[in-house]
N, CA, C and O atoms as a GROMACS GRO file, in nm:
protein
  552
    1UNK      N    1   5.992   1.986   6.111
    1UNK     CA    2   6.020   2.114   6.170
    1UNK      C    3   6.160   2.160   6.131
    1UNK      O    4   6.180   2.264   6.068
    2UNK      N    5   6.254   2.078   6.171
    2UNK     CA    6   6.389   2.112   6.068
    2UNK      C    7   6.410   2.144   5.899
    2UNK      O    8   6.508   2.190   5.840
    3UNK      N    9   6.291   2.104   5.852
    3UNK     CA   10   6.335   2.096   5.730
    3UNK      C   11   6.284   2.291   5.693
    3UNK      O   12   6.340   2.377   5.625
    4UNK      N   13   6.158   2.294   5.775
    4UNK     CA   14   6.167   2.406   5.810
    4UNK      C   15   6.255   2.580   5.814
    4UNK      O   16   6.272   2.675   5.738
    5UNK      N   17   6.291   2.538   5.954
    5UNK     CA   18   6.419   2.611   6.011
    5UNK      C   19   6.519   2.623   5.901
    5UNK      O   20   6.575   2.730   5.877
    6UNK      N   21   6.546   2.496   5.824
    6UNK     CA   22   6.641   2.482   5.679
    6UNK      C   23   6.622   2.585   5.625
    6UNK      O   24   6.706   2.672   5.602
    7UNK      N   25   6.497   2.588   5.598
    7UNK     CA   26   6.450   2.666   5.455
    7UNK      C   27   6.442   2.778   5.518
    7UNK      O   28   6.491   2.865   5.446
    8UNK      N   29   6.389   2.840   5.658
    8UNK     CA   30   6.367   2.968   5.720
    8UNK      C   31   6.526   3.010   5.719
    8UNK      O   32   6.549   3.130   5.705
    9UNK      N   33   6.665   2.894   5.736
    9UNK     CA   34   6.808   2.992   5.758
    9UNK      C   35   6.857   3.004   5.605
    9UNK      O   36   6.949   3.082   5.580
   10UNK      N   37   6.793   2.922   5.494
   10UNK     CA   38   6.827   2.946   5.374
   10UNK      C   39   6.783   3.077   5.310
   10UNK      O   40   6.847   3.142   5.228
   11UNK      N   41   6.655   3.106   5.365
   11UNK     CA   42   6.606   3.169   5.290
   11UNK      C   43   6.662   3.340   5.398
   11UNK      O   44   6.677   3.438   5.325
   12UNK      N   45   6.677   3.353   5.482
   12UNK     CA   46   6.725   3.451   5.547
   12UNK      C   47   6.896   3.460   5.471
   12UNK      O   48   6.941   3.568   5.431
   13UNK      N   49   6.970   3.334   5.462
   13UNK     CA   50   7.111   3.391   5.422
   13UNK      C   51   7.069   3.458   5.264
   13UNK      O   52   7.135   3.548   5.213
   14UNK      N   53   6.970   3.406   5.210
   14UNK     CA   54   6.963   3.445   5.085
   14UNK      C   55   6.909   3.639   5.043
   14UNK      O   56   6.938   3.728   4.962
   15UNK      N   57   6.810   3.615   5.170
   15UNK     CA   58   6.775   3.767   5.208
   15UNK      C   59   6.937   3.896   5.220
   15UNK      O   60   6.962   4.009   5.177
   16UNK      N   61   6.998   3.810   5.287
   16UNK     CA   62   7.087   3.881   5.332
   16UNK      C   63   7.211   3.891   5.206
   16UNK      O   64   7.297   3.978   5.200
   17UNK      N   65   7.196   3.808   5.137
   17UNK     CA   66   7.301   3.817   4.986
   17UNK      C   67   7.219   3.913   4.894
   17UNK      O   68   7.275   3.981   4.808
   18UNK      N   69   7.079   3.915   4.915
   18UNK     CA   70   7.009   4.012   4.790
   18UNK      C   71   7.046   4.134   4.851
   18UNK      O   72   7.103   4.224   4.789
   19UNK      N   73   7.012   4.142   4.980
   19UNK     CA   74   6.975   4.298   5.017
   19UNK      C   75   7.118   4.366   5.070
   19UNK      O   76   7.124   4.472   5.134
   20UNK      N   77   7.225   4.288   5.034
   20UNK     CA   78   7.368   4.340   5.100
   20UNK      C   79   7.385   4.466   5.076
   20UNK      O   80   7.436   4.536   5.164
   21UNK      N   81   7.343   4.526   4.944
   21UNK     CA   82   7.386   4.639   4.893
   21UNK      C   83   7.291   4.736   4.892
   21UNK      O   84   7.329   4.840   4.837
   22UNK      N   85   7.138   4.737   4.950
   22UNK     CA   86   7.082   4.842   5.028
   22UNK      C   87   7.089   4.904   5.157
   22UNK      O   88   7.207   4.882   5.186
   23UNK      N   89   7.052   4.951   5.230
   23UNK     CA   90   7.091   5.034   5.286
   23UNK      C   91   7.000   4.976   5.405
   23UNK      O   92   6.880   4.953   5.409
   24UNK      N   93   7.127   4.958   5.522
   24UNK     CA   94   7.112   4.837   5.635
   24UNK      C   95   6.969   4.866   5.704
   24UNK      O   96   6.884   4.777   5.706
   25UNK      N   97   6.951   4.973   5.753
   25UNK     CA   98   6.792   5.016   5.815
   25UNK      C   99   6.684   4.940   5.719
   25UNK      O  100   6.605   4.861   5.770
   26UNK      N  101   6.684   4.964   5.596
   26UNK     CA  102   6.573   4.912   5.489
   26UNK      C  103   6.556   4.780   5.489
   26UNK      O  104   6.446   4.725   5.482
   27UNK      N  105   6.722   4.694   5.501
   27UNK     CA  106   6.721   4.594   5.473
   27UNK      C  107   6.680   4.501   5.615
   27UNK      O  108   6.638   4.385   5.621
   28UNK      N  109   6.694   4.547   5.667
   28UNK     CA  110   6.658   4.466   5.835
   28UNK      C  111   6.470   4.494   5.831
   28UNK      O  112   6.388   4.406   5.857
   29UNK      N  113   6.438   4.633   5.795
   29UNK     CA  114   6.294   4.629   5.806
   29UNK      C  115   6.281   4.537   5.679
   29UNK      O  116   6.263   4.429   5.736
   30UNK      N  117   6.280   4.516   5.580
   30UNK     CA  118   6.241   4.381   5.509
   30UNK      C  119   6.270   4.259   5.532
   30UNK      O  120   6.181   4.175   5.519
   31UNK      N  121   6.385   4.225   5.567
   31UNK     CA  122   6.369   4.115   5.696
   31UNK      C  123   6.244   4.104   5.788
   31UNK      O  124   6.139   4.040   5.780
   32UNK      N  125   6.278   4.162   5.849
   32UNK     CA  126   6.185   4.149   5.991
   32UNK      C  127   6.017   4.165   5.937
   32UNK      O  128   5.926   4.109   5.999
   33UNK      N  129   5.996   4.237   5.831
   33UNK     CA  130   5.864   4.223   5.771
   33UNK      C  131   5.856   4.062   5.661
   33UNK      O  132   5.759   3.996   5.625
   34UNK      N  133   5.956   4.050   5.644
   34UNK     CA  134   5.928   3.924   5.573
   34UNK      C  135   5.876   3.814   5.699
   34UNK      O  136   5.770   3.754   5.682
   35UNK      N  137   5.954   3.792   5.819
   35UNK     CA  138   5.974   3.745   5.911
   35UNK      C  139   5.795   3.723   5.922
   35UNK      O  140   5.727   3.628   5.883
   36UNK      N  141   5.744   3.883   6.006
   36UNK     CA  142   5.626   3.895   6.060
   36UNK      C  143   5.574   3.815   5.951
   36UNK      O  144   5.573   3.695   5.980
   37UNK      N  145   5.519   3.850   5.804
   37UNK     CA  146   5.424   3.774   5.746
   37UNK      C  147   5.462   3.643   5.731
   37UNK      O  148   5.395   3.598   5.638
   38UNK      N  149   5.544   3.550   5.779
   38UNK     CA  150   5.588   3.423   5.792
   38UNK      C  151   5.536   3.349   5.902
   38UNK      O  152   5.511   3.229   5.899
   39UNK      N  153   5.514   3.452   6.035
   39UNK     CA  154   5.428   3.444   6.142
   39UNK      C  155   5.297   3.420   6.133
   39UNK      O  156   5.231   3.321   6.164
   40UNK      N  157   5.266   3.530   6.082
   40UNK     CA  158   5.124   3.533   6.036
   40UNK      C  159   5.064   3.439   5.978
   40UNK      O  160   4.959   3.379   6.004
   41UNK      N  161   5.149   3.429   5.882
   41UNK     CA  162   5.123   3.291   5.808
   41UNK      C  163   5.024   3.170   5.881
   41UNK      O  164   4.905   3.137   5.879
   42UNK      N  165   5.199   3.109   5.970
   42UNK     CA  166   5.162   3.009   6.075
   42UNK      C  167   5.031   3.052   6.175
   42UNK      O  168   4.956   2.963   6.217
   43UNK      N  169   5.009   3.181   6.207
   43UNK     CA  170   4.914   3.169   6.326
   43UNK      C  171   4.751   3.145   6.260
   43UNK      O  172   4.648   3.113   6.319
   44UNK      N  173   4.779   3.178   6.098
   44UNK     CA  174   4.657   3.184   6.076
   44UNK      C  175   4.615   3.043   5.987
   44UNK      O  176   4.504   3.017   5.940
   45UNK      N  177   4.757   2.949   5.978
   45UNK     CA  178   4.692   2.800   5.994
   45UNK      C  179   4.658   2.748   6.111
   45UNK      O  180   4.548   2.706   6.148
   46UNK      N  181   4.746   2.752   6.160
   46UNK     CA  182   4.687   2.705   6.337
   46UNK      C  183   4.590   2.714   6.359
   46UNK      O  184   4.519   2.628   6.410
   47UNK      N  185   4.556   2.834   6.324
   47UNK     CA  186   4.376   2.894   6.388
   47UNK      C  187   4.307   2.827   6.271
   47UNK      O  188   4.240   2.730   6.306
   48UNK      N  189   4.305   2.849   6.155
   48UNK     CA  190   4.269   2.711   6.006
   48UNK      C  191   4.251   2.555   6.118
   48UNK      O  192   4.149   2.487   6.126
   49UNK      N  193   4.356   2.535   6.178
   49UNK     CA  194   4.338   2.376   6.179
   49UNK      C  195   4.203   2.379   6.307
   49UNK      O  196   4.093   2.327   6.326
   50UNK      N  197   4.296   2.475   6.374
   50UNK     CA  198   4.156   2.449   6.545
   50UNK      C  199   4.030   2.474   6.458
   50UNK      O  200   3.932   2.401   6.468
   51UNK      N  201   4.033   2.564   6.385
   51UNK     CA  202   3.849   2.595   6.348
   51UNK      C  203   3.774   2.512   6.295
   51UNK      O  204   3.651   2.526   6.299
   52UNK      N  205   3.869   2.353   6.201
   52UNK     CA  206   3.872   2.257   6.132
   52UNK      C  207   3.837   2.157   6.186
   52UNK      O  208   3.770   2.068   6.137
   53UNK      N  209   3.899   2.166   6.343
   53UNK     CA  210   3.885   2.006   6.412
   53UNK      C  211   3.789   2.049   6.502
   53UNK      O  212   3.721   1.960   6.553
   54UNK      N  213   3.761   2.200   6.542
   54UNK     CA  214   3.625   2.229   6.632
   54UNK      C  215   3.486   2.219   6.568
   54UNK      O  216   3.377   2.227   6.624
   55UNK      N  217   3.514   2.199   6.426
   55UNK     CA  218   3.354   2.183   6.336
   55UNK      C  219   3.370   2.053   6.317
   55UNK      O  220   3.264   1.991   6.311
   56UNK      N  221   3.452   2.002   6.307
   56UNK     CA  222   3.446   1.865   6.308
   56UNK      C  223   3.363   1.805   6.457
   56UNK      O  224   3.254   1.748   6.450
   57UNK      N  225   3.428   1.827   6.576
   57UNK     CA  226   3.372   1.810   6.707
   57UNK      C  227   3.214   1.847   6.687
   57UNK      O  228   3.136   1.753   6.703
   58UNK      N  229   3.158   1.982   6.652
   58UNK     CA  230   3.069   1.980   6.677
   58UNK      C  231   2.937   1.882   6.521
   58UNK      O  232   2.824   1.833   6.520
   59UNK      N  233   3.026   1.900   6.442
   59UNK     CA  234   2.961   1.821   6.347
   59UNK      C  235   2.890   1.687   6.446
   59UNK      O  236   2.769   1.664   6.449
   60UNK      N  237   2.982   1.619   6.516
   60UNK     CA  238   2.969   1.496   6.585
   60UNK      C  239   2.892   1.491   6.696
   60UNK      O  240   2.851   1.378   6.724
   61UNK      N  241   2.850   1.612   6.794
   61UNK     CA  242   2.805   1.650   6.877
   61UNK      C  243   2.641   1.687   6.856
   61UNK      O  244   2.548   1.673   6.936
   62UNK      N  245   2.639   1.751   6.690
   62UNK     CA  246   2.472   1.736   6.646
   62UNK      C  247   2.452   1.621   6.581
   62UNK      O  248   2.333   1.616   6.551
   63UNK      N  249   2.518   1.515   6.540
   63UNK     CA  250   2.476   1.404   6.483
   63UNK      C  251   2.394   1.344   6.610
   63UNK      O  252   2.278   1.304   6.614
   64UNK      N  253   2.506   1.351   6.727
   64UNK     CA  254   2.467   1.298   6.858
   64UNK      C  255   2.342   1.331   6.916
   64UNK      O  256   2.254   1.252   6.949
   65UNK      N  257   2.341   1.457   6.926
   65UNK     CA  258   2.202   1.506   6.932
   65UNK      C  259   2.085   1.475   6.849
   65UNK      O  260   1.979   1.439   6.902
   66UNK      N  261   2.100   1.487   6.710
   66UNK     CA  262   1.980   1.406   6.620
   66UNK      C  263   1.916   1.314   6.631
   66UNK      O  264   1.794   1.302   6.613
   67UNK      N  265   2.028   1.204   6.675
   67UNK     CA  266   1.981   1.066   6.698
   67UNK      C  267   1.878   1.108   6.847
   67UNK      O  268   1.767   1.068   6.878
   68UNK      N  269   1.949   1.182   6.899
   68UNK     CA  270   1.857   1.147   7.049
   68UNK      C  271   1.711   1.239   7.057
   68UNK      O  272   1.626   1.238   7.147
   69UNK      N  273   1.712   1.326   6.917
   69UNK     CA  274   1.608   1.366   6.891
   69UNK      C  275   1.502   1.301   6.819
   69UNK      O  276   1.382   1.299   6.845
   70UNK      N  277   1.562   1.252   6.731
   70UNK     CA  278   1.498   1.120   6.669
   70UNK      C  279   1.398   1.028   6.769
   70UNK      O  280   1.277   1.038   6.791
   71UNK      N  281   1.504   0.931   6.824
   71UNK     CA  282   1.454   0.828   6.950
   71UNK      C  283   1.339   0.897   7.056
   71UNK      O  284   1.249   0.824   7.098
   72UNK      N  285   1.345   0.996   7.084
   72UNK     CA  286   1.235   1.051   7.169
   72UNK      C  287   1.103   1.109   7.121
   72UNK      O  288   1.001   1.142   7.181
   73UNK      N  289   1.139   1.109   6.985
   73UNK     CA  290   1.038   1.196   6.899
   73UNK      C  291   0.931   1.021   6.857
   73UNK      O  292   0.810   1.039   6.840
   74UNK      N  293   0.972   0.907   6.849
   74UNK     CA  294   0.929   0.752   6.804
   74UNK      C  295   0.921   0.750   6.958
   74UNK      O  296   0.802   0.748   6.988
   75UNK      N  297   1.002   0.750   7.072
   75UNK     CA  298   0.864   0.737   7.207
   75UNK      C  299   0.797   0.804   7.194
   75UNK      O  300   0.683   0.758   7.190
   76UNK      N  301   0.811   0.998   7.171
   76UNK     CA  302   0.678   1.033   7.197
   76UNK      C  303   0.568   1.006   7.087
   76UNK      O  304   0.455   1.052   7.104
   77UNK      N  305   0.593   0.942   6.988
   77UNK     CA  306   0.462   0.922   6.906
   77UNK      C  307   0.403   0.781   6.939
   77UNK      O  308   0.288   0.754   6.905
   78UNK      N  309   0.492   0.680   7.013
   78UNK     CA  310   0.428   0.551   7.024
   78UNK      C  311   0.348   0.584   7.151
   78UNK      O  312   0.246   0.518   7.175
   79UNK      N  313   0.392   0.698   7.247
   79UNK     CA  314   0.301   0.741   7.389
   79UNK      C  315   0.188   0.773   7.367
   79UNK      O  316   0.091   0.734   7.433
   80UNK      N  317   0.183   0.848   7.272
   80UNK     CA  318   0.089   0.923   7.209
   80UNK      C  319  -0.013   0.826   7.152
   80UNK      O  320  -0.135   0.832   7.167
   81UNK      N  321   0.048   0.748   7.093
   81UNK     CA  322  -0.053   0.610   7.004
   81UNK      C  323  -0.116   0.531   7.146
   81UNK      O  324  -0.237   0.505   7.156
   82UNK      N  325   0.005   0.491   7.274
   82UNK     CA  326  -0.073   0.424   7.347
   82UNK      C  327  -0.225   0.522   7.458
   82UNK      O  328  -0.336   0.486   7.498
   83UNK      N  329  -0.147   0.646   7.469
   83UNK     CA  330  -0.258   0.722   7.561
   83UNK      C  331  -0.396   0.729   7.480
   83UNK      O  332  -0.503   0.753   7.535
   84UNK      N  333  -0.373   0.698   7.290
   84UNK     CA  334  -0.537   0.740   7.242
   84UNK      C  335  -0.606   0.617   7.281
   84UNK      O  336  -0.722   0.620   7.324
   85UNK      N  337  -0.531   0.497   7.266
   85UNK     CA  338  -0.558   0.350   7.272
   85UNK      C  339  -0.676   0.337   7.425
   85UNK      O  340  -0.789   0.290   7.440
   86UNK      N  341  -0.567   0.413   7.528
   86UNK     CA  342  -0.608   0.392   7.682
   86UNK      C  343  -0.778   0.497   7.673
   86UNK      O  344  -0.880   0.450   7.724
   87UNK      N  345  -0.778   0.626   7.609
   87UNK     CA  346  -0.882   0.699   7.634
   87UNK      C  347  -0.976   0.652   7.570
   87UNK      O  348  -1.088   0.648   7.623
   88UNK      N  349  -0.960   0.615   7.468
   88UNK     CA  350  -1.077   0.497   7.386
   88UNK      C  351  -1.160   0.374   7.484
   88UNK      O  352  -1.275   0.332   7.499
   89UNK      N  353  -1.066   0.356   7.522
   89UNK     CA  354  -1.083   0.243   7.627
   89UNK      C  355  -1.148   0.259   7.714
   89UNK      O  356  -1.228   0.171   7.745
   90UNK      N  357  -1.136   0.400   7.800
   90UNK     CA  358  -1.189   0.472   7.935
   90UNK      C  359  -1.330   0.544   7.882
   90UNK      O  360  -1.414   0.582   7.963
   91UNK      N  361  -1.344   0.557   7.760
   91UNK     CA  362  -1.474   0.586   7.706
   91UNK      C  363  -1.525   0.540   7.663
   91UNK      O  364  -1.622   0.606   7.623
   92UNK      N  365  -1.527   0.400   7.622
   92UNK     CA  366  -1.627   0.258   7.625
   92UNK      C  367  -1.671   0.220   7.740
   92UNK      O  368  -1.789   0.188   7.757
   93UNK      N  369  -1.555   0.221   7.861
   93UNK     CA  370  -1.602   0.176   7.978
   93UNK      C  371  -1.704   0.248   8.082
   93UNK      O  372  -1.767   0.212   8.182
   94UNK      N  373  -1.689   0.370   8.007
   94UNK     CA  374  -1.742   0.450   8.108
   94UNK      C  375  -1.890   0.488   8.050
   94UNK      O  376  -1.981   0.536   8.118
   95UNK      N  377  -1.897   0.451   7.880
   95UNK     CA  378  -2.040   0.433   7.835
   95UNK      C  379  -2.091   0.309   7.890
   95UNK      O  380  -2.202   0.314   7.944
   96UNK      N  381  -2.034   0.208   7.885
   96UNK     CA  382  -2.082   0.053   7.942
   96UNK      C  383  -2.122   0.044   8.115
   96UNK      O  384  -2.190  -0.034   8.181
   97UNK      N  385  -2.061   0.136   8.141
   97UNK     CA  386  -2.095   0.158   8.273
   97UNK      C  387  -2.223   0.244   8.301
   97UNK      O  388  -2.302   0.199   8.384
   98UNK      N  389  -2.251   0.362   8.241
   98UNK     CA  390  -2.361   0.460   8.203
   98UNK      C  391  -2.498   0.352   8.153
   98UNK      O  392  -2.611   0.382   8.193
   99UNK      N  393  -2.479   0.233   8.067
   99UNK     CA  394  -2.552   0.183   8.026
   99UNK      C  395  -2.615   0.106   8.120
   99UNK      O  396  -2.737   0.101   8.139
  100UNK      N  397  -2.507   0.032   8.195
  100UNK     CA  398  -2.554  -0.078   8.283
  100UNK      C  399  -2.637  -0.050   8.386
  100UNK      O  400  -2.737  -0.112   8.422
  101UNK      N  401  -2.564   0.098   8.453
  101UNK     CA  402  -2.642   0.187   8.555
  101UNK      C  403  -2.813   0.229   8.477
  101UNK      O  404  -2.916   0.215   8.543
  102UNK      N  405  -2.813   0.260   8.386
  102UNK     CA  406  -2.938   0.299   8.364
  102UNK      C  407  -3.051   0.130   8.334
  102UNK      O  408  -3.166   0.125   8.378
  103UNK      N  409  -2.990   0.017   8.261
  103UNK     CA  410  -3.015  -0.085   8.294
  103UNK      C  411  -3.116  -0.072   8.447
  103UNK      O  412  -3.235  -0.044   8.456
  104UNK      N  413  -3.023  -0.100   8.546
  104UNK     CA  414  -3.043  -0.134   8.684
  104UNK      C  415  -3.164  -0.028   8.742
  104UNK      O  416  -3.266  -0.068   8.798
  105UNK      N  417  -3.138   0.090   8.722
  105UNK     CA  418  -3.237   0.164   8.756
  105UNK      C  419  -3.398   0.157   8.662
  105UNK      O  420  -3.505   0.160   8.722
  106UNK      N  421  -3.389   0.149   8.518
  106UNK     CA  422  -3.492   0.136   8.443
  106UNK      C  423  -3.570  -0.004   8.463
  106UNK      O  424  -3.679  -0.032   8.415
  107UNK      N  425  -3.483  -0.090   8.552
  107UNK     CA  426  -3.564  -0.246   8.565
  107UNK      C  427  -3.626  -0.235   8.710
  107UNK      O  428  -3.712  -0.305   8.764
  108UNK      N  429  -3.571  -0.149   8.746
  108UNK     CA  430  -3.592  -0.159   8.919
  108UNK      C  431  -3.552  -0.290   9.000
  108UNK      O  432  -3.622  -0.352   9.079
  109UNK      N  433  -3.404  -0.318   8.954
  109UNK     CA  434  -3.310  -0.419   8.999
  109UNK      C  435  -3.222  -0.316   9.119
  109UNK      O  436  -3.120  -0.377   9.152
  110UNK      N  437  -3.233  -0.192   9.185
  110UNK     CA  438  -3.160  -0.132   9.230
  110UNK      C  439  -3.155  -0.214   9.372
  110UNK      O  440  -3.239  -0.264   9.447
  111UNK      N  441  -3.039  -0.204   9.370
  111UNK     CA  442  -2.980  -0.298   9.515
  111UNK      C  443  -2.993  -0.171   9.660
  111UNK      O  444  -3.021  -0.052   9.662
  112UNK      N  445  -2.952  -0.282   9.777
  112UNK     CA  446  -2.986  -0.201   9.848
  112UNK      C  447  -2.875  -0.142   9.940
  112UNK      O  448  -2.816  -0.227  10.007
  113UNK      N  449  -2.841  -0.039   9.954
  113UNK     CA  450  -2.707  -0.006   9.999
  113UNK      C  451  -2.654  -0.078  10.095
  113UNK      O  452  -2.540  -0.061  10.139
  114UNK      N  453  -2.728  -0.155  10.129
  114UNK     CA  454  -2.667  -0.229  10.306
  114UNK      C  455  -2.630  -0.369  10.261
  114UNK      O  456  -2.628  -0.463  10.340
  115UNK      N  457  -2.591  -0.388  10.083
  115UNK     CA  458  -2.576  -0.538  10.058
  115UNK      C  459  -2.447  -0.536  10.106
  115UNK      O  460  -2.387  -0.438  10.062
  116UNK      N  461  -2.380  -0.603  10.178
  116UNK     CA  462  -2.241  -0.674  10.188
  116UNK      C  463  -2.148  -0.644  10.083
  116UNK      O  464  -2.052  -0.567  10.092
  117UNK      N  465  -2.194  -0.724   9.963
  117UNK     CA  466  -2.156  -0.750   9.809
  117UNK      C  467  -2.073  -0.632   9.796
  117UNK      O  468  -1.950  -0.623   9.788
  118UNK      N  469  -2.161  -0.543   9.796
  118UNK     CA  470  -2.122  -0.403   9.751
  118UNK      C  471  -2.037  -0.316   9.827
  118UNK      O  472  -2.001  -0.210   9.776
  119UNK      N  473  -1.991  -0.353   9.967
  119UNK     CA  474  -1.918  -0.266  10.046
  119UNK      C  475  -1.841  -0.383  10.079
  119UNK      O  476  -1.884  -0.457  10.168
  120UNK      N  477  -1.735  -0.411  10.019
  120UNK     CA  478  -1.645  -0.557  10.073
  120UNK      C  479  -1.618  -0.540  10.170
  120UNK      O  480  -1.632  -0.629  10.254
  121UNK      N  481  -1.554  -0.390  10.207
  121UNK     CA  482  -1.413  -0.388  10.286
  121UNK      C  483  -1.544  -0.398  10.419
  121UNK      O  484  -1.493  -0.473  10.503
  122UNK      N  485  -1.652  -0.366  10.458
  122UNK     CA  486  -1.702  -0.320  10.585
  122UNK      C  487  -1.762  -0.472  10.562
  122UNK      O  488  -1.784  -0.534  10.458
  123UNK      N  489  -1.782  -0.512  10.712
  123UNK     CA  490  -1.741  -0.681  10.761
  123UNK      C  491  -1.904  -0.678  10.818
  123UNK      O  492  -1.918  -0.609  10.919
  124UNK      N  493  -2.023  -0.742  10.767
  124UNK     CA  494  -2.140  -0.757  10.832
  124UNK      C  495  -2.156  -0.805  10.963
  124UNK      O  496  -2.200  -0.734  11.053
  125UNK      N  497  -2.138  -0.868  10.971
  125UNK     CA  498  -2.128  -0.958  11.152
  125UNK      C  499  -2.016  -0.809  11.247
  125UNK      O  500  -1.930  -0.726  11.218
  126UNK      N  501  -2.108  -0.863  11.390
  126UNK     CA  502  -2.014  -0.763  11.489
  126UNK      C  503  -1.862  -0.801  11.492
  126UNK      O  504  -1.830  -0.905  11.435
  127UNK      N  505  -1.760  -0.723  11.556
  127UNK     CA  506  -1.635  -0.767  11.557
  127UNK      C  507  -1.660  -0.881  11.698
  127UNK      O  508  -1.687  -0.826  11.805
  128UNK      N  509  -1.653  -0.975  11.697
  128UNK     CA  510  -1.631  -1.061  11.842
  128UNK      C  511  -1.494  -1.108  11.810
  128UNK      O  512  -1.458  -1.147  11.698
  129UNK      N  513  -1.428  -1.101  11.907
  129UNK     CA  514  -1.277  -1.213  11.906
  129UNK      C  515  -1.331  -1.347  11.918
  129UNK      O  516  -1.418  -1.395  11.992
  130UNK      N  517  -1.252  -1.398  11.820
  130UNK     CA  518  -1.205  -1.528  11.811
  130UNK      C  519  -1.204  -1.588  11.960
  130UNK      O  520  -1.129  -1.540  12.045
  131UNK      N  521  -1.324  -1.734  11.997
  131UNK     CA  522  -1.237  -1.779  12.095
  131UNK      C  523  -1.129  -1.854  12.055
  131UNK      O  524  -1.101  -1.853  11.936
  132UNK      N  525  -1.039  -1.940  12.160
  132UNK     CA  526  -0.977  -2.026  12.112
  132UNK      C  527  -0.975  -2.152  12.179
  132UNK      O  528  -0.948  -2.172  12.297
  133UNK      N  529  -1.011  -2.244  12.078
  133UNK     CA  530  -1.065  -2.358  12.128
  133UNK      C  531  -0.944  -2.446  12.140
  133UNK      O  532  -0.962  -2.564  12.110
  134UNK      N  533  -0.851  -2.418  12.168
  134UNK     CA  534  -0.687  -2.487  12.247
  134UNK      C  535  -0.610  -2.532  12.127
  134UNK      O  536  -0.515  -2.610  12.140
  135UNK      N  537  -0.659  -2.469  11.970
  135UNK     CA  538  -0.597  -2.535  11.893
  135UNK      C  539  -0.462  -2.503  11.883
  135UNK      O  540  -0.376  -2.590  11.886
  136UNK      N  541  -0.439  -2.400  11.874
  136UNK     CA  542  -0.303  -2.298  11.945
  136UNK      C  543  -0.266  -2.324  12.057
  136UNK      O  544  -0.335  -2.282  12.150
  137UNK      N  545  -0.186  -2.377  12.077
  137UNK     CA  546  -0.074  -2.398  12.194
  137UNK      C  547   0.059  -2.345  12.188
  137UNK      O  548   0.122  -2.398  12.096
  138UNK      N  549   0.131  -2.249  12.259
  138UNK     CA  550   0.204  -2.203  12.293
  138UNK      C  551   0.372  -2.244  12.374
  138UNK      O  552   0.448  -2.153  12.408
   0.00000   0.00000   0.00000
């Protein structure tokens, strides 16, 4: 930054040795216009560097994203592979089941709704309590 300022007071005393002998109004507006585009200069690296390191950021920000587009795109195709796997499956079973049923009915093996077998959860015998024959002691 000093070496700078160096060259910005060198180059101003030098301004001021060329332009001694024009005419002071002229010579201050060429100054001060040299000045401004020296400004300019700087504001429009500055804004150069931010625009430089903000594409950079986002460069890094869609890589980031890719990958995670990637990875979801290989679940959704292995989901996809397992749900055909499962419906394949549910439509064998459900022909094997179609088959067996017509089996049972075409033999006249049809059971009779009141088998036990077939209704687990409902308990054939009445509900009686348990006696207790003193094995339980308290």
């Amino acid at each position: 930054m000093s070496a700078l300022r160096q060259s910005a007071s060198s180059s101003a005393s030098e301004d001021d040795q060329r332009y001694a002998g024009m005419d002071e109004k002229k010579r201050k507006r060429m100054i001060s216009n040299r000045e401004s585009a020296r400004r300019s200069r700087m504001k429009k690296q500055k804004l150069l560097q931010d625009l430089t390191g903000e594409v950079s950021r986002l460069q890094a920000a869609n890589k980031n994203i890719m990958a995670k587009i990637e990875e979801t795109t290989e679940r959704y195709t292995v989901c996809t592979a397992q749900n055909n796997v499962l419906r394949a499956q549910a439509r064998e079973l459900d022909d094997r089941l179609r088959y067996l049923n017509d089996v049972i009915n075409d033999t006249g093996l049809a059971v009779d709704a009141a088998d036990p077998l077939l209704k687990p959860l409902q308990i054939p015998c009445s509900m009686q309590p348990i006696a207790s024959s003193g094995l339980f002691k308290f």
